[in-house]
C-alpha positions as CSV (number, residue, x, y, z in Angstrom):
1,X,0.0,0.0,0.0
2,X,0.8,3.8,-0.7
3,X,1.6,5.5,2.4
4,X,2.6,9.1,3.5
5,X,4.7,9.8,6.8
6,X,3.7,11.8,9.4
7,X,6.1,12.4,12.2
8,X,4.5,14.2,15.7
9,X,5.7,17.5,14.9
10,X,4.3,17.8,11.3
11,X,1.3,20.3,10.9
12,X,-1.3,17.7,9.8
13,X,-0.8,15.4,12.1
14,X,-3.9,15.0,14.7
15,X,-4.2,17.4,17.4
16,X,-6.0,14.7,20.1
17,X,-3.1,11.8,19.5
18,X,-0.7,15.0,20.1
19,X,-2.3,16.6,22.9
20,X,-3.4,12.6,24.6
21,X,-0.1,11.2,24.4
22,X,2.4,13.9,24.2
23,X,6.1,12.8,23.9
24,X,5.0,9.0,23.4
25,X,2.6,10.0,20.4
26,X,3.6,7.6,17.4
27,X,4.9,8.5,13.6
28,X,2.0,7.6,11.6
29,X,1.7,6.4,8.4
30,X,-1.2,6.8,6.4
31,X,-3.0,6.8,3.1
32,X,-6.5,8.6,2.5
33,X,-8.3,11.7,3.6
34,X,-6.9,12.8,7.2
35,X,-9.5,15.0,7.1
36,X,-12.0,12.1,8.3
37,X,-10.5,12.4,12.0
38,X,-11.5,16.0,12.2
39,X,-15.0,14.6,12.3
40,X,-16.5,13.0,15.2
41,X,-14.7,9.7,15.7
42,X,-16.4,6.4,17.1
43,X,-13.8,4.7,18.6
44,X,-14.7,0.4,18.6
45,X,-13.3,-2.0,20.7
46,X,-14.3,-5.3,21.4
47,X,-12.9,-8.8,22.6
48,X,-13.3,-11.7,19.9
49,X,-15.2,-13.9,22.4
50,X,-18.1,-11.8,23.4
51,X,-20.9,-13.4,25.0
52,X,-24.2,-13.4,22.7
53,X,-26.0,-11.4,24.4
54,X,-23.5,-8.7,23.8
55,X,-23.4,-8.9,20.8
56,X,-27.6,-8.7,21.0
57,X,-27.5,-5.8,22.8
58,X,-24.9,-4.0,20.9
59,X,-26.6,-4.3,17.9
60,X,-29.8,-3.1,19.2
61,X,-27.8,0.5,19.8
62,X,-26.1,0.2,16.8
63,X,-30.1,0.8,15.1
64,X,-29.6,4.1,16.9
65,X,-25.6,5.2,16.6
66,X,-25.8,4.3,12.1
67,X,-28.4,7.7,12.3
68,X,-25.4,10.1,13.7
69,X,-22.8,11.2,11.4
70,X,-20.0,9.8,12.8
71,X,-16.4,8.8,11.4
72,X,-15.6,5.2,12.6
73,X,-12.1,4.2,14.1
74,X,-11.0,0.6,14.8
75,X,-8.5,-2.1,14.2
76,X,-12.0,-4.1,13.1
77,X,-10.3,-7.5,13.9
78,X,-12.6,-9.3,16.3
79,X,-16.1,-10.1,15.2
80,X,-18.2,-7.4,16.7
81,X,-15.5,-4.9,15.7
82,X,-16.5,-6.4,11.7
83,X,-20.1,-6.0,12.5
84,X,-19.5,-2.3,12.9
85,X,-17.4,-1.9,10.7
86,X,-19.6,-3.1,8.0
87,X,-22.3,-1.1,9.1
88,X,-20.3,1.9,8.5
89,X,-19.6,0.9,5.2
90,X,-23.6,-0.1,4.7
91,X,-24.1,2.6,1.2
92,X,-27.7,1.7,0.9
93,X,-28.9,2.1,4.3
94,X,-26.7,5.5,4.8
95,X,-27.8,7.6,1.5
96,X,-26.8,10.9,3.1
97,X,-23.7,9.4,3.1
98,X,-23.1,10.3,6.9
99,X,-21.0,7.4,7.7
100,X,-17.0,7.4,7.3
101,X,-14.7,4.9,8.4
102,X,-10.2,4.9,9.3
103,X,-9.2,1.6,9.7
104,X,-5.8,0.8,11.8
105,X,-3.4,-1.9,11.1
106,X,-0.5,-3.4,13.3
107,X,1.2,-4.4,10.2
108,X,3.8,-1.8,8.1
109,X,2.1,-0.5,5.0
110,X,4.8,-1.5,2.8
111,X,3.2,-5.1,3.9
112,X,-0.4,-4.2,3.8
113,X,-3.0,-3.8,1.1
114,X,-7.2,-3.3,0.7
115,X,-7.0,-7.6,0.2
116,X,-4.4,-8.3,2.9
117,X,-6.7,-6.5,5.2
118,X,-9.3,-8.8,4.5
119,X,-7.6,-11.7,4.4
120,X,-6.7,-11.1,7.8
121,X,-10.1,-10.8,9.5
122,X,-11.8,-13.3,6.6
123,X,-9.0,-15.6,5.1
124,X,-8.3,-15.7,1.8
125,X,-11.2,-17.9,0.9
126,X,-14.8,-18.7,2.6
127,X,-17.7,-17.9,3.2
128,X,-17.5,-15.3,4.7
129,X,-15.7,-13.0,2.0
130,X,-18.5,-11.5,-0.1
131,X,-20.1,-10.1,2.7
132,X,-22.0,-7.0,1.2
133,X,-20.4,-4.0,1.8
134,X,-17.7,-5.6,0.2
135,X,-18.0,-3.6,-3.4
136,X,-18.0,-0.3,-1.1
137,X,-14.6,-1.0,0.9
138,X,-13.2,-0.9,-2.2
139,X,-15.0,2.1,-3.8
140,X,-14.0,4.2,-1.2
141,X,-10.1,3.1,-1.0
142,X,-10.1,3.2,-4.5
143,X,-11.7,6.7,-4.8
144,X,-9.6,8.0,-1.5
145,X,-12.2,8.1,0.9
146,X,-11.6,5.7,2.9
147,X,-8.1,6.2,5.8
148,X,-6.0,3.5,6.9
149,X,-3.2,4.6,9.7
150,X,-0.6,2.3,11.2
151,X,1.8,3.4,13.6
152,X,4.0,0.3,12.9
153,X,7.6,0.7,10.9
154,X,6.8,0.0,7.0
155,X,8.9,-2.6,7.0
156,X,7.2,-4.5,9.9
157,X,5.1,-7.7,8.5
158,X,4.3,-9.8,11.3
159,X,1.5,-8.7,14.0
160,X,3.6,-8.6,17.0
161,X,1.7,-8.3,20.5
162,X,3.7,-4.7,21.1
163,X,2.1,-3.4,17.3
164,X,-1.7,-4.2,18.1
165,X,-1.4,-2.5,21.6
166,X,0.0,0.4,20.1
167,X,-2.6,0.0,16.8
168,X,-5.5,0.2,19.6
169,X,-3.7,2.7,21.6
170,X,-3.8,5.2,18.7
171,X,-7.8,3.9,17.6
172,X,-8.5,5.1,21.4
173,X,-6.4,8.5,21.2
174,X,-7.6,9.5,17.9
175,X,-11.7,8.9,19.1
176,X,-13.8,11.6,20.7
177,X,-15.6,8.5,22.2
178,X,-14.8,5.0,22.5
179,X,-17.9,2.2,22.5
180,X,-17.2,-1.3,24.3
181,X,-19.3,-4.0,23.8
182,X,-16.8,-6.3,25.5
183,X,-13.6,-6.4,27.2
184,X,-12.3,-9.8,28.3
185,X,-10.6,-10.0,31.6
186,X,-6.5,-9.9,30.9
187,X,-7.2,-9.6,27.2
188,X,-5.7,-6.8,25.0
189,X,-9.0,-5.0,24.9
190,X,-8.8,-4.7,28.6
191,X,-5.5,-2.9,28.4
192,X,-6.7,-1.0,25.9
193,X,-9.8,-0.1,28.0
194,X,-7.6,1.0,30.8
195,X,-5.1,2.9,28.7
196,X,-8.2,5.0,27.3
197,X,-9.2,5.5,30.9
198,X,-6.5,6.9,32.3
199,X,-6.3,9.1,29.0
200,X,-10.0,10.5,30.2
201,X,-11.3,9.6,27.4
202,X,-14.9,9.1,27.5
203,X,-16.5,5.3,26.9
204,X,-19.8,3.1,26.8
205,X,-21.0,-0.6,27.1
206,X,-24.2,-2.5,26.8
207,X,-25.7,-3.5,29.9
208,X,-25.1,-7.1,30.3
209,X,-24.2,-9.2,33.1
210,X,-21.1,-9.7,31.3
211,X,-20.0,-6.2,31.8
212,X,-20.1,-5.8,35.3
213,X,-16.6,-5.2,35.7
214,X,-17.2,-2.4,33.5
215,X,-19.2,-0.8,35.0
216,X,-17.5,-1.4,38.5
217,X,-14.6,0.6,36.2
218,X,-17.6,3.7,35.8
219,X,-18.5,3.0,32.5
220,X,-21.8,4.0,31.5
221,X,-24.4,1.6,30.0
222,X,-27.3,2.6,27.4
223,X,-29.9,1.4,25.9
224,X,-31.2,2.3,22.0
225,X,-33.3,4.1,23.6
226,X,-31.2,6.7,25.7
227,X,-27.8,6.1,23.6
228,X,-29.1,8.6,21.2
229,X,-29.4,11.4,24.0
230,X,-26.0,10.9,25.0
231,X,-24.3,11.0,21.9
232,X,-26.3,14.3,21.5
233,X,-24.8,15.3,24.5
234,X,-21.1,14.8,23.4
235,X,-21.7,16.9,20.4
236,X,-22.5,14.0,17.5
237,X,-25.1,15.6,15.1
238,X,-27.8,13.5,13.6
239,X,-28.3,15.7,10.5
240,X,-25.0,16.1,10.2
241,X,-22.8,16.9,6.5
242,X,-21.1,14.2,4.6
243,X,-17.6,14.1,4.3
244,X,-17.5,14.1,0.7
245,X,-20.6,15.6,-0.3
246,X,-21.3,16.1,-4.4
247,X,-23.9,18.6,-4.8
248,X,-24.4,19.3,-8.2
249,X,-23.7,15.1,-9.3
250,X,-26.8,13.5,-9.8
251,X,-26.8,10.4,-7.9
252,X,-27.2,7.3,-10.1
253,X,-29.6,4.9,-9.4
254,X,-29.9,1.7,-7.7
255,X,-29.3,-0.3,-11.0
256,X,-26.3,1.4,-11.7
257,X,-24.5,1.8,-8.1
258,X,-25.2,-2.6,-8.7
259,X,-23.3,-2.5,-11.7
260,X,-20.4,-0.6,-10.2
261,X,-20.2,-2.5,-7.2
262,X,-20.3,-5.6,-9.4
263,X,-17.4,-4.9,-11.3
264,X,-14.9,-3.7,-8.3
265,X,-15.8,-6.7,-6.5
266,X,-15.3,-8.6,-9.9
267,X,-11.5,-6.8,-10.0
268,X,-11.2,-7.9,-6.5
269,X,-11.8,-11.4,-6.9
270,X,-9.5,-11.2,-10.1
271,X,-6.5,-10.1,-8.4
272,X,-6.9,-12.6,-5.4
273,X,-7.1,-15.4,-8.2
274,X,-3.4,-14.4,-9.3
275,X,-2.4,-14.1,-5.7
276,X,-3.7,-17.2,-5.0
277,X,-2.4,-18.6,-8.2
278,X,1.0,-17.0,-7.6
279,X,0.9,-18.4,-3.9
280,X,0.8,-22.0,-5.1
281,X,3.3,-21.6,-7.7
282,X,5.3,-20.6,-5.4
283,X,4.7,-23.4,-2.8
284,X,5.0,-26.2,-5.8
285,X,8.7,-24.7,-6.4
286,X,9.4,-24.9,-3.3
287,X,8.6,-28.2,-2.7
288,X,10.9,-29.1,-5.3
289,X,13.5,-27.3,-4.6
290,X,13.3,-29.4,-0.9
291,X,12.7,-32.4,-2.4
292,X,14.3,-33.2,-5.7
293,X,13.5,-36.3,-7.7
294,X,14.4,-39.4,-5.7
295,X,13.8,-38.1,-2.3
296,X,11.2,-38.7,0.1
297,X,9.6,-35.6,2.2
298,X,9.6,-36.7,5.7
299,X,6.7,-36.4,7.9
């Protein structure tokens, strides 16, 4: 992937990761419009094995929260984190186009891409990969409007434990407010949790049994309900502008957004094929390289 450098001191770089962490705020690297975190960011964080229920009751306010104009900001590894993360990517049920999205990665952007990203939370193949806000993740990174940050060194591939701390250190700092269906005890959501705490950084749950401890921490539950209320009351506009508004483009209609959709999600299934194709060539050479004619590979 493409990717800028922004060191602490540079002009663009965001006021509240600057003014939250202060000496220890990270070099970023970025590609997209930074403009996105001067909106207000919905910070996600969730553990990967929620409790049902959670995920129940987090969806219920999430009927509410898709009505605000709100940028999301996540790492969108864990399951619920997808959820929401499809939901701000969800063109047909957001026509004002209210909804933005920055995603974070723990791996180096000379190592990243729109596909690797997916491969990571869906794997390369399954059933899970054409989910349908698909054709849109690609629409926006193609057309720049969609951000992806990493505060990892470029050259960094693997996801070390230290990276995805620090990726959900900066998803925390860069939020105006941070939602938490779930935080598993000892789990790197929980640190997270507490790192965003001590940053005063304002936070909500679902009210679940589950969640106790959270709320022993004073983290305040709603319902979908009261959640809209509150998110009035931290400034989030319901009526707000989209980030990339075109007034004087006609929109086209649904046939045609179908046929555009269609054919990046065509391109993207393409270039997975030679990626996948390329991968097994790759393997197959190996394996004869290792074990030349005559030898047997031992098990």
């Amino acid at each position: 992937m493409e990717y800028e450098t922004l060191s602490p001191d540079a002009a663009k770089y965001p006021a509240k990761l600057r003014t939250r962490l202060g000496d220890a705020a990270p070099t970023l690297y970025y590609q997209g419009p930074l403009n996105l975190l001067d909106r207000f960011c919905l910070g996600v964080i969730c553990s990967d094995n929620h409790p049902g229920q959670c995920m129940l009751e987090a969806n219920q306010l999430l009927f509410t929260i898709r009505e605000y104009a709100l940028n999301y900001v996540g790492g969108w590894q864990s399951v619920m984190e997808m959820e929401i993360f499809r939901l701000s990517m969800d063109a047909r049920q957001d026509p004002r186009g209210i909804r933005s999205t920055t995603i974070l990665t723990s791996r180096g952007m000379q190592h990243e891409s729109l596909d690797n990203y997916l491969d990571d939370r869906y794997g390369p193949v399954g059933p899970f990969r054409d989910f349908p806000q698909k054709p849109e993740y690609y629409r926006r990174g193609k057309e720049g409007e969609l951000l992806a940050l990493s505060a990892t060194q470029p050259s960094v591939k693997r996801m070390l434990r230290a990276n995805i701390l620090q990726k959900n250190l900066v998803a925390c700092a860069l939020s105006n407010l941070i939602f938490v269906p779930f935080a598993d005890k000892g789990s790197k959501t929980m640190v997270s949790v507490k790192r965003a705490l001590k940053l005063g950084i304002p936070m909500f749950t679902v009210n679940v049994p589950q969640n106790n401890f959270l709320l022993d921490m004073g983290i305040p539950t709603y319902t979908r309900k009261t959640v809209g209320a509150f998110l009035e009351s931290q400034g989030v506009e319901r009526d707000g502008a989209s980030p990339f508004p075109k007034p004087d483009q006609e929109l086209p209609s649904i046939k045609e957004c179908d046929r555009r959709a269609a054919k990046i999600l065509q391109e993207a299934r393409e270039r997975r094929a030679q990626r996948l194709a390329h991968a097994t060539q790759s393997t197959f050479l190996d394996e004869l390289t290792c074990y030349p004619a005559g030898k047997k590979k031992q098990h």
